[in-house]
Structures are given as C-alpha cells and as structure tokens.
C-alpha positions in Angstrom: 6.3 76.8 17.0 7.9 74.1 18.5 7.0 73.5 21.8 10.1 71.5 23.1 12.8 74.0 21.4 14.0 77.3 24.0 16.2 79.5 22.2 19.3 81.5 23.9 20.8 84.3 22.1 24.1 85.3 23.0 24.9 89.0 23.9 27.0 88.8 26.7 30.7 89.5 24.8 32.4 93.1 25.6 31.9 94.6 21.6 35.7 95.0 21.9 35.7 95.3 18.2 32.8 97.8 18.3 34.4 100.1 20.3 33.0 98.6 23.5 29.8 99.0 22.7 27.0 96.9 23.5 26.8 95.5 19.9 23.1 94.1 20.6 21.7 97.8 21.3 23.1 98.8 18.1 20.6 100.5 15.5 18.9 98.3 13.2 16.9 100.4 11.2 13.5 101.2 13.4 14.9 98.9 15.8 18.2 97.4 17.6 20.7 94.9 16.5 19.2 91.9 18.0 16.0 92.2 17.3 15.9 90.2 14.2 17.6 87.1 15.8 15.4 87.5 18.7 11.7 87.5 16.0 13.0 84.5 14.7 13.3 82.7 18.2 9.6 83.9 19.0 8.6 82.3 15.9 9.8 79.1 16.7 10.8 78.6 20.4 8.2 77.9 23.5 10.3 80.1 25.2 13.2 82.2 24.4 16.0 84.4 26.5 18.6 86.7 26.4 22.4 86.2 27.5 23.8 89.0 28.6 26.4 90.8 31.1 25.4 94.7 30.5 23.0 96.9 29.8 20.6 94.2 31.2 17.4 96.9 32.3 17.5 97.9 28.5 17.1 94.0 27.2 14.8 93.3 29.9 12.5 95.8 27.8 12.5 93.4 24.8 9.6 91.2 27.1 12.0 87.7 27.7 14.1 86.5 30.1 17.5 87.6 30.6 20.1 85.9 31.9 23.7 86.9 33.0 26.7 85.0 33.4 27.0 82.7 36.4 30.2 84.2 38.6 32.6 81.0 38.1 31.4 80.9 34.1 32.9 84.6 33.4 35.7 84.9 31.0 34.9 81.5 29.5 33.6 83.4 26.3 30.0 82.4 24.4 30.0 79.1 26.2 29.7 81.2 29.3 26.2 82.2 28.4 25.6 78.7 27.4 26.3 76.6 30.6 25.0 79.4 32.7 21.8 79.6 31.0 20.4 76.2 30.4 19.2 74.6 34.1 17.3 78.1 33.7 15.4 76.8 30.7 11.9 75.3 31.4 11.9 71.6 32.3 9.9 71.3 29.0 12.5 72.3 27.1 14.3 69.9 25.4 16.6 71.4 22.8 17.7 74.6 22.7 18.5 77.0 19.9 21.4 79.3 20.3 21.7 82.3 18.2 24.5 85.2 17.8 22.9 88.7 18.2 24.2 90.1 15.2 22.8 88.2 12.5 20.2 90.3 11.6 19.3 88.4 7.9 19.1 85.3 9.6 15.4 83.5 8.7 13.3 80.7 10.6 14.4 78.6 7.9 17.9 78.0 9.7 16.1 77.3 13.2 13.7 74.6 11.3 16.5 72.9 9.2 18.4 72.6 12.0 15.8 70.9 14.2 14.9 68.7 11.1 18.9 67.4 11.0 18.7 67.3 14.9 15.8 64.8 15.1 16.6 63.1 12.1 19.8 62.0 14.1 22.2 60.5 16.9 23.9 63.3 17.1 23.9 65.4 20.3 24.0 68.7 18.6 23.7 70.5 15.0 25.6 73.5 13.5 25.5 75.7 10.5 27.6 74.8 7.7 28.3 77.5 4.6 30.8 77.1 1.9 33.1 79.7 3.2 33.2 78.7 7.0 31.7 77.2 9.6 29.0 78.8 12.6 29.3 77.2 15.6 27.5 79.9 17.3 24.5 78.8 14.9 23.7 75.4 16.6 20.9 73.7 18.3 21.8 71.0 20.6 19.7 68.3 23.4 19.9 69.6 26.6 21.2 66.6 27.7 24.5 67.4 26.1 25.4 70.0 28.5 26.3 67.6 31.1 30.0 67.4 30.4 29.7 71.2 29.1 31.5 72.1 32.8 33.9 69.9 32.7 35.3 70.9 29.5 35.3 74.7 30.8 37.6 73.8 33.6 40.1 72.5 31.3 42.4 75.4 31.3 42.1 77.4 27.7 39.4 75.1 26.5 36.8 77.7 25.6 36.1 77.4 22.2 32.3 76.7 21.5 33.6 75.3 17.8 35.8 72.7 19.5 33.5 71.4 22.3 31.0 71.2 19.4 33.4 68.5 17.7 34.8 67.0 20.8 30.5 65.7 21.3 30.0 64.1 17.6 28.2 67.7 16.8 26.7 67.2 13.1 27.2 69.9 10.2 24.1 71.1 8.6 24.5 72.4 5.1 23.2 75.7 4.0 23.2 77.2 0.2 22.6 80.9 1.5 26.1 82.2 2.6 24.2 86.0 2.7 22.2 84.8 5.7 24.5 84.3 7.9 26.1 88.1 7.7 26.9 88.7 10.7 27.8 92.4 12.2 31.5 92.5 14.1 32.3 96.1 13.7 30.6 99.5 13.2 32.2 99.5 9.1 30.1 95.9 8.4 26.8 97.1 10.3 27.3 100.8 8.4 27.9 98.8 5.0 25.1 95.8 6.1 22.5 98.5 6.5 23.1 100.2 3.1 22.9 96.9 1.2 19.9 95.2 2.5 16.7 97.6 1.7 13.9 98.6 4.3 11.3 95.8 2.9 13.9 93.1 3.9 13.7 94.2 7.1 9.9 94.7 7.3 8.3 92.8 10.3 12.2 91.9 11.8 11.7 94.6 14.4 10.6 93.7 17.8 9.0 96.1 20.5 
C-alpha cells in the first residue's frame, strides 16, 4: 500500500445507457459492479472514496467515504466528482488514483504502473494508454494539479476529463492488456462480460 496515494472512484453519472440505473449497484457475480475497482483501491490507497450522486445509503455500506457532487460542480460530467472530491482527501494524500466503476477486470498492476510512470516524471498526471483507445478515466494525478481544475470547468462546454488531461502535459502510460480495461456501458456488455470471464477470475474481487 502506498501511503501517499487516495483513490476516487467515479459513480456519480446517471446510467443513461443502462436504463437509468445505478450502473455501480449492478450484479457482479456474488457482489456489485464496483466492487472490483473499489478491492483494488484498498490494496493500494491509504484511503479510498466513492463519488457518487444516488443511491448514496447503499455505497455508504461498502465501509468508505462517499462523496457527492458539490452544487456548482453538477452537470460538469466525471470531472464533477473530481474537483468536488479532492480538498476532501486527507492532507496526506498526495496523489490520487481515479478509477471508473465499471471496470470490473481491472488489476493492482494498473494502479502500480501508473504510480511508477508518475514518480518517474515531470508530468502532473498519468493515464492509461491501450492500442485501441485511450482511458482518461484511468489516471493518477498530484494533487497539486487540481488548482486550475475550476477554472477550466467554468469555461463554457469544457468538460472533457480527456482534454483537461492534455491541456496539463498529462503523460500516456502504455499497457499490453487491452482485456483489462473492459469496461461495462450497457446491460448487453455486463450480460456478455459476465459469461466470458469464469467465477475463479473473480475470486477474492468481491467486497462486503
């Protein structure tokens, strides 16, 4: 564990594509849709919480933090999450790991690559690279990047976590393993995610 890395994962979006469903609370075998993402947080974070607009009691359950939305933040997309999360972070906390909640075959390999890259460089933040597409929502970054992170939200339509990610100098980080970063946008790909990967891939992802 590292203990100057938080980790945020996002589940504050609307699952519009899910039917409107919370697509965190989703079934995950034995457990729910973020609970993989969230083990591999626990693993390596001194502290880890949850961004998220609805069903808050139920993630509260999942024994971290959770965090909604600051008012003036809402409709600003993942980034919403980000910048109203991270003064709520432990002054300890130095970098901060943020996570999707549906990548549920993501390992701790990611989290420690990424920190490797991240110390290893100028760079204010890191992302996830694969040969078919980037994952911005995959990134790690120093806290102390987030100082412009407001001013960049009040630019009208500027809401895109990828661009603010290259408008800092954010550094790529290369991964082989394009089946990692599966990640669940409707009920069809969790249905067809949960038939492909077997039970003992799963074993130990779920959280209580």
């Amino acid at each position: 564990m590292n203990p100057t890395l938080g980790g945020l994962i996002l589940a504050g979006g609307q699952g519009s594509r899910m039917g409107y469903v919370n697509k965190g609370l989703q079934p995950w075998f034995t457990g729910r849709l973020i609970h993989p993402a969230l083990q591999v947080l626990q693993q390596e974070c001194a502290h880890v919480a949850i961004s998220a607009n609805h069903d808050v009691p139920l993630y509260q359950t999942m024994g971290v933090e959770v965090w909604p939305d600051a008012l003036q933040w809402v409709g600003c997309g993942p980034l919403a999450g980000v910048i109203s999360s991270v003064a709520q972070f432990p002054k300890y906390i130095e970098t901060i790991q943020i996570l999707p909640c549906d990548v549920p075959l993501l390992s701790t390999r990611v989290v420690k690559r990424l920190n490797e890259v991240l110390q290893g460089s100028i760079a204010p933040a890191v992302y996830a690279q694969t040969r078919s597409q980037t994952h911005p929502v995959i990134c790690q970054l120093r806290r102390d990047a987030l100082v412009n992170l407001a001013a960049f939200l009040q630019q009208a339509g500027k809401h895109s976590i990828r661009r603010w990610l290259l408008q800092m100098g954010a550094e790529a980080v290369w991964f082989e393993d394009e089946s990692e970063f599966a990640n669940v946008n409707d009920v069809a790909t969790l249905k067809v995610l949960q038939m492909t990967t077997s039970r003992k891939e799963c074993d130990g992802l779920d959280v209580i």
